[in-house]
C-alpha positions as CSV (number, residue, x, y, z in Angstrom):
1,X,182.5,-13.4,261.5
2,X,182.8,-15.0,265.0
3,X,183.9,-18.6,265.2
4,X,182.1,-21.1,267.9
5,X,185.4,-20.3,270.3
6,X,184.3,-16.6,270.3
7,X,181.0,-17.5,271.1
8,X,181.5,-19.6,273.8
9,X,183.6,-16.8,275.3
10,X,180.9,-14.2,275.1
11,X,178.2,-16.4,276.3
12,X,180.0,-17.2,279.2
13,X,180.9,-13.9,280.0
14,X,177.0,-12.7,279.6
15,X,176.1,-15.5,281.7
16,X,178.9,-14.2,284.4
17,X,177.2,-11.1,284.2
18,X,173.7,-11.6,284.5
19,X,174.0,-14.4,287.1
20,X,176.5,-12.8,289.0
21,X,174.0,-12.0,292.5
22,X,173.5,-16.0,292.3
23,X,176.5,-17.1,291.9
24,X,177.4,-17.4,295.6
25,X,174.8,-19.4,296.4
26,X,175.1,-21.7,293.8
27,X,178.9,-22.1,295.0
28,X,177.9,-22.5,298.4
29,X,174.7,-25.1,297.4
30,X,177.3,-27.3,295.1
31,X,180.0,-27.3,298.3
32,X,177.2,-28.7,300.5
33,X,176.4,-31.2,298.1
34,X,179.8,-32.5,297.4
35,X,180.2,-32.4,301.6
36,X,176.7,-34.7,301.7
37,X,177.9,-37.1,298.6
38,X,181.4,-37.3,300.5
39,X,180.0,-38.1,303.6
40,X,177.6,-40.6,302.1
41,X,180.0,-42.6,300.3
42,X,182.2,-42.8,303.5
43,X,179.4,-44.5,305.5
44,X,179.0,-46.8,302.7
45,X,182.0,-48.0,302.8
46,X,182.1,-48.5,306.7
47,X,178.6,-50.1,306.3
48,X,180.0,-52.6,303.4
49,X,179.4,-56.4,304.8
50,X,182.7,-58.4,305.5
51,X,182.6,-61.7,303.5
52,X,183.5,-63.3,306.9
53,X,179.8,-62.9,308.0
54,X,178.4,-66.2,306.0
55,X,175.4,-65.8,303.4
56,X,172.4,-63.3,303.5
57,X,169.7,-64.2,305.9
58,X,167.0,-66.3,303.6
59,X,163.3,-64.7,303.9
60,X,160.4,-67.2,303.0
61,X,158.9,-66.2,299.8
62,X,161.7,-64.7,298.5
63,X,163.8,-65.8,295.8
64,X,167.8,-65.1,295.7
65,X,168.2,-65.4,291.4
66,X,167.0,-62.6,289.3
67,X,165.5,-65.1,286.9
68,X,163.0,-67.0,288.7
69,X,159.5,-66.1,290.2
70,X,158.1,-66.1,293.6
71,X,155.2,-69.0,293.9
72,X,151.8,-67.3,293.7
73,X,149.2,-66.9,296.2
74,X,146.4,-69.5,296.0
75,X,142.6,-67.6,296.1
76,X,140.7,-69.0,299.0
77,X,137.6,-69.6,298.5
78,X,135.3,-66.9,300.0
79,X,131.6,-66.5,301.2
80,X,129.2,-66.4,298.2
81,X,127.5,-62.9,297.0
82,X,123.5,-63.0,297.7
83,X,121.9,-63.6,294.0
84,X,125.0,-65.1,292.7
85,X,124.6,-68.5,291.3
86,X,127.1,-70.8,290.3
């Protein structure tokens, strides 16, 4: 009987076989991938802030800790709805 090594093998080898019009252009589509991904990560690391640049700008309404909440808007009161009593 074959043992899971064998089967691997063959599998592989069917797969080689049956995929082999597409296997060129999956090799070219993963090279222009990892191309992309290396570029990417390059520019990140150009674009990385200096610690010599002082805190992140503060934007009103916007809270710097994970843990705490915005404040909430307040309703203003609005014109009343024709046959609405209250």
């Amino acid at each position: 009987m074959f043992g899971l090594s064998e089967l691997a093998v063959i599998l592989i080898v069917v797969i080689a076989v049956l995929a082999a019009k597409k296997l060129p252009e999956l090799a070219r589509s993963a090279g222009k991938s990892a191309r992309i991904l290396k570029a990417e990560a390059r520019s990140m690391k150009e674009q990385e802030p200096t610690m010599d640049q002082g805190p992140p700008p503060v934007i009103q309404g916007e809270t710097s800790s994970p843990g705490t909440t915005a404040a909430t808007e307040v309703p203003r009161p609005g014109p009343e709805r024709p046959g609405s009593q209250g």
